[in-house]
TORKOL-255147 format. One line per 5 residues: for each residue y, x, z of C-alpha. Coordinates in nm, 3 decimals. Each point is the difference from the previous one (the first is absolute). Layout:
REM TORKOL-255147
Y/X/Z; ...
END
This chain:
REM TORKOL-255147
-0.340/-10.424/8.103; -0.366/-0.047/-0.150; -0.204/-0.273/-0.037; -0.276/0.132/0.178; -0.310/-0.094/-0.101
-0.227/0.160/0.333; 0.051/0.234/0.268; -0.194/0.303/0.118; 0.065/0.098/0.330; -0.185/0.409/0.021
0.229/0.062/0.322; -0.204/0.276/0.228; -0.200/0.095/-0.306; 0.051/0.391/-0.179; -0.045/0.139/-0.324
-0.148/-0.072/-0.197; -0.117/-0.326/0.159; 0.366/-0.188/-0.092; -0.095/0.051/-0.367; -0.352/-0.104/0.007
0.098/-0.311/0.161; 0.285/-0.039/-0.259; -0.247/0.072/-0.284; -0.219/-0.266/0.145; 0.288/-0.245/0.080
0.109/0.007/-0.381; -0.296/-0.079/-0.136; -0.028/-0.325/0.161; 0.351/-0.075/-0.202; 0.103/-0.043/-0.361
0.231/0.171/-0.228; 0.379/-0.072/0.115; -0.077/-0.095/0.342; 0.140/0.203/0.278; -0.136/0.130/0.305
0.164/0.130/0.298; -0.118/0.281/0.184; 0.081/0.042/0.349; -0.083/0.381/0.178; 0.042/0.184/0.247
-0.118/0.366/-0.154; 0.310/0.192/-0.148; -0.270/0.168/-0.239; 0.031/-0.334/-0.184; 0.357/0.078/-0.111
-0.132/0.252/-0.234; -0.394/-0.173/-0.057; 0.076/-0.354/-0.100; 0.281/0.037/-0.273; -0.233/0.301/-0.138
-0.294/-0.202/0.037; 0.214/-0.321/-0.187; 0.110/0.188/-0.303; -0.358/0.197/-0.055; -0.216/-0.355/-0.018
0.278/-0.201/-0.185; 0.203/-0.186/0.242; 0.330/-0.014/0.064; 0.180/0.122/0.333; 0.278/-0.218/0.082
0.127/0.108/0.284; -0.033/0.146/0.419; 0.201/-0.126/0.277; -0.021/0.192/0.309; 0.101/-0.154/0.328
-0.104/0.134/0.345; -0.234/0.203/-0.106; -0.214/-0.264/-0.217; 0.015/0.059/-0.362; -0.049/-0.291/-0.225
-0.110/0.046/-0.375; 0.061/-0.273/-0.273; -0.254/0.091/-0.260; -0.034/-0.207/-0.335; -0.325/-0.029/-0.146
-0.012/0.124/-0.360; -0.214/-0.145/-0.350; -0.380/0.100/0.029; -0.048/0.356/-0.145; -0.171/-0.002/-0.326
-0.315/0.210/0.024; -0.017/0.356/-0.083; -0.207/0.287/0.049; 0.069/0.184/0.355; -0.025/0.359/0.100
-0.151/0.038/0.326; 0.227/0.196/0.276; -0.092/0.391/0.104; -0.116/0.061/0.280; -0.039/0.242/0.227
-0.057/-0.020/0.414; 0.184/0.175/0.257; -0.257/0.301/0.029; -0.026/0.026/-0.381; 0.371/0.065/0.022
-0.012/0.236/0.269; -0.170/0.268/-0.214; 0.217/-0.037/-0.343; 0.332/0.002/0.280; 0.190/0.303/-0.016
-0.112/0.133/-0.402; 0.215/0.078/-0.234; 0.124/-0.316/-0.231; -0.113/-0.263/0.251; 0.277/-0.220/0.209
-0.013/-0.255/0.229; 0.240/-0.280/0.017; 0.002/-0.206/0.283; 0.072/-0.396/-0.105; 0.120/-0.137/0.373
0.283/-0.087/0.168; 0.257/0.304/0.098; -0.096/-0.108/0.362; -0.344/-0.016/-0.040; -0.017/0.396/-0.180
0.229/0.126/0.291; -0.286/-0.143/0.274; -0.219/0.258/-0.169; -0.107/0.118/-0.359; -0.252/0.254/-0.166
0.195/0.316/-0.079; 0.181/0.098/-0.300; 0.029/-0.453/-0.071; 0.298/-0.067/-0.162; 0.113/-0.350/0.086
0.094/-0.234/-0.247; -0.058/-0.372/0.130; -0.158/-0.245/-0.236; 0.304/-0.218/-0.084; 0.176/0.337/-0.135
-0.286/0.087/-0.224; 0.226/-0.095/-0.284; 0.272/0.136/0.072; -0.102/0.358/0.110; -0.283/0.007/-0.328
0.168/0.353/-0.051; -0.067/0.126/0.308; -0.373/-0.028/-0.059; -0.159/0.254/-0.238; -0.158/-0.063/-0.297
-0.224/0.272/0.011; -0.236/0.079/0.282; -0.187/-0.170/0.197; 0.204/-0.273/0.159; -0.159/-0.206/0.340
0.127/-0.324/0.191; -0.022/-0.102/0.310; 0.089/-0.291/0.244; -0.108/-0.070/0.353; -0.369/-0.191/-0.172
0.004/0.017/-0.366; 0.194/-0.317/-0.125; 0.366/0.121/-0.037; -0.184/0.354/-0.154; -0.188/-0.236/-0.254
0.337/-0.195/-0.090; 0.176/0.309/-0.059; -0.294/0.161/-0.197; 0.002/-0.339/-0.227; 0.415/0.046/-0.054
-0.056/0.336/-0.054; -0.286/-0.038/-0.269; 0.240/-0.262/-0.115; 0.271/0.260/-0.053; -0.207/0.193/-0.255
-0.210/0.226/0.273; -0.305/0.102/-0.069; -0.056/0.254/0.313; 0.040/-0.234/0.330; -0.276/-0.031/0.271
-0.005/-0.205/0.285; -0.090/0.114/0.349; -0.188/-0.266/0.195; -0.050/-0.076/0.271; 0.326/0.209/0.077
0.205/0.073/0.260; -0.132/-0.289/0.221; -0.351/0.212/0.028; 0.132/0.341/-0.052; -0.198/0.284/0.175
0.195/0.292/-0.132; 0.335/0.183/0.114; 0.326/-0.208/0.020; 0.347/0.133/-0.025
END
C-alpha cells in the first residue's frame, strides 16, 4: 500500500467541501508525502483526481468499499509562480437570460446521478472526470457554460478546459445547488 503520511476523514461532507478540506490537508504536507482521503460523497470520484492533476499532485489511487471511498493523493513539487487568469463568471440569473440563444450551450459537470435528479434544460451532461475525454463533444465556438451543484467541479472543469486551449468557457456559480429556474 502507501506510506501514508495523514488522513482526512470528510465523511458526511458534499461538494465541494471534500476538496477544500483536501486542499487544506495538503498544504500542511511536503512534496512526496501522501495523504489519504476518506469520503463519503460519490461527487468526489470525479472532483478529487480533477482537482489532483489541475494543482500539480498526483492521484494514486480510490478504493471503494461499502460505500466509503478512500483517495491516496501524493503531494506534488511547489508550483513555480506564474501569472494567473482569473475564472469567468457568471451567476445563475445572469445565465438565465443568455439560456436558450443561438451559439450558447450548457454543459452540466456532475455526476450522471446527480443531472438525472434534475437539470436546466437543453444541459448536456458530461461529468468532470470525462472532460478529457469527451473535449470534442464541446464546441469551440459559442458560448460554452459549466455547471455543478455550487461552483467547484464547474471551476475545475473551466480550468481543464482553458487548459485544453479554450478560450470561450464560463462558469455558472452558484449552480444547480441554488437554481431558481426550470429543471428538466
Amino acid at each position: 500500500m502507501y506510506n501514508v503520511t495523514r488522513t482526512l476523514d470528510a465523511k458526511g461532507l458534499s461538494c465541494p467541501m471534500p476538496v477544500v478540506r483536501t486542499k487544506k490537508a495538503m498544504e500542511d504536507l511536503a512534496p512526496g508525502e501522501v495523504l489519504e482521503v476518506i469520503v463519503t460523497d460519490r461527487g468526489s470520484i470525479a472532483d478529487l483526481p480533477m482537482w489532483a492533476k489541475t494543482t500539480g499532485q498526483e492521484y494514486l489511487e480510490l478504493i471503494e468499499e461499502n460505500g466509503v471511498l478512500t483517495h491516496y493523493i501524493k503531494k506534488g513539487s511547489a508550483p513555480e509562480k506564474g501569472e494567473t487568469t482569473e475564472m469567468k463568471t457568471i451567476t445563475n440569473e445572469e445565465y438565465l437570460e443568455v439560456a436558450g440563444q443561438d451559439g450558447v450551450t450548457l454543459i452540466d459537470v456532475r455526476e450522471p446521478d446527480e443531472f438525472e435528479a434534475g437539470h436546466a434544460p437543453g444541459a448536456v451532461n458530461i461529468p468532470l472526470g470525462q472532460i478529457d475525454d469527451r473535449l470534442a463533444e464541446i464546441p469551440e465556438t459559442g458560448d460554452v457554460y459549466v455547471i455543478c451543484r455550487s461552483g467547484g467541479r464547474a471551476g475545475r472543469a473551466y480550468e481543464a478546459l482553458e487548459a485544453a486551449g479554450r478560450d470561450n468557457v464560463t462558469r455558472v456559480a452558484p449552480g444547480m445547488g441554488d437554481w431558481d429556474g426550470p429543471v428538466e
